[in-house]
C-alpha positions, -999 to 999 in steps of 0.1 A, spaced: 78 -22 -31 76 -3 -64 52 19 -68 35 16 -105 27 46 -128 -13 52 -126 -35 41 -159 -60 67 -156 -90 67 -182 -92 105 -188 -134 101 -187 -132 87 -153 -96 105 -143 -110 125 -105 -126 94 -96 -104 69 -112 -70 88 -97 -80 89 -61 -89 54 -65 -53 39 -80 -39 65 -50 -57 54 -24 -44 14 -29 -11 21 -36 -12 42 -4 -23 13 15 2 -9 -1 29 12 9 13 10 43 12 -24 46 50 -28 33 59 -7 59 41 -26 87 50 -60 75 86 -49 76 84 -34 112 65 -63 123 93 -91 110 125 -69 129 106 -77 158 117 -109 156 149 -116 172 163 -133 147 140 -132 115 129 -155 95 162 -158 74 189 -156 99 217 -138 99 237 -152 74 249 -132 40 222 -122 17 193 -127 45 183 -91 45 179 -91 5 155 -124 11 139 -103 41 130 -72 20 114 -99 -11 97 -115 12 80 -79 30 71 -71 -7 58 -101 -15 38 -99 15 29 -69 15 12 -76 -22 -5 -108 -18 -23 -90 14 -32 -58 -7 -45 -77 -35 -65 -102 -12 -85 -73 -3 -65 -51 18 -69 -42 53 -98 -17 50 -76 14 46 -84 14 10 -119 24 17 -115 49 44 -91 74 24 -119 71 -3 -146 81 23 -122 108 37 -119 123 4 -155 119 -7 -162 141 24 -140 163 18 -147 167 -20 -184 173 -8 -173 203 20 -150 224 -11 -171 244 -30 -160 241 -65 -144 270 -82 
């Protein structure tokens, strides 16, 4: 999964920036889950032929994506809350 460069409107950057961070962080996450949970298999979903572990890894990103941009899995929203809590306990300097 590549990770894109963050598009950050400088009037909204604080708020904007821990947004962008906080779904790639989750897609990450669910890259890495989706990839655990297909080696599970005992023989995954393309064999074990030549190339099946290049088809493997497309198909975890791919994944991965479609379930991130259909709305995630809810981690999106808790790092948020976890930073607007934090954000309200640090005194600003």
């Amino acid at each position: 999964m590549s990770i894109q460069p963050l598009n950050i409107d400088p009037s909204r950057a604080p708020v904007q920036g821990r947004e962008e961070a906080a779904e790639q962080l989750e897609c990450v996450f669910m890259s890495l889950l989706v990839k655990e949970m297909r080696q599970s298999l005992p023989e995954g979903l393309f064999g074990g032929g030549p190339g099946s572990s290049v088809y493997e890894g497309l198909f975890d990103e791919h994944l991965a994506q479609q379930l991130c941009d259909g709305g995630g899995t809810g981690l999106r929203e808790s790092i948020l809350q976890t930073m607007d809590a934090d954000a309200v306990k640090e005194p600003r300097k």
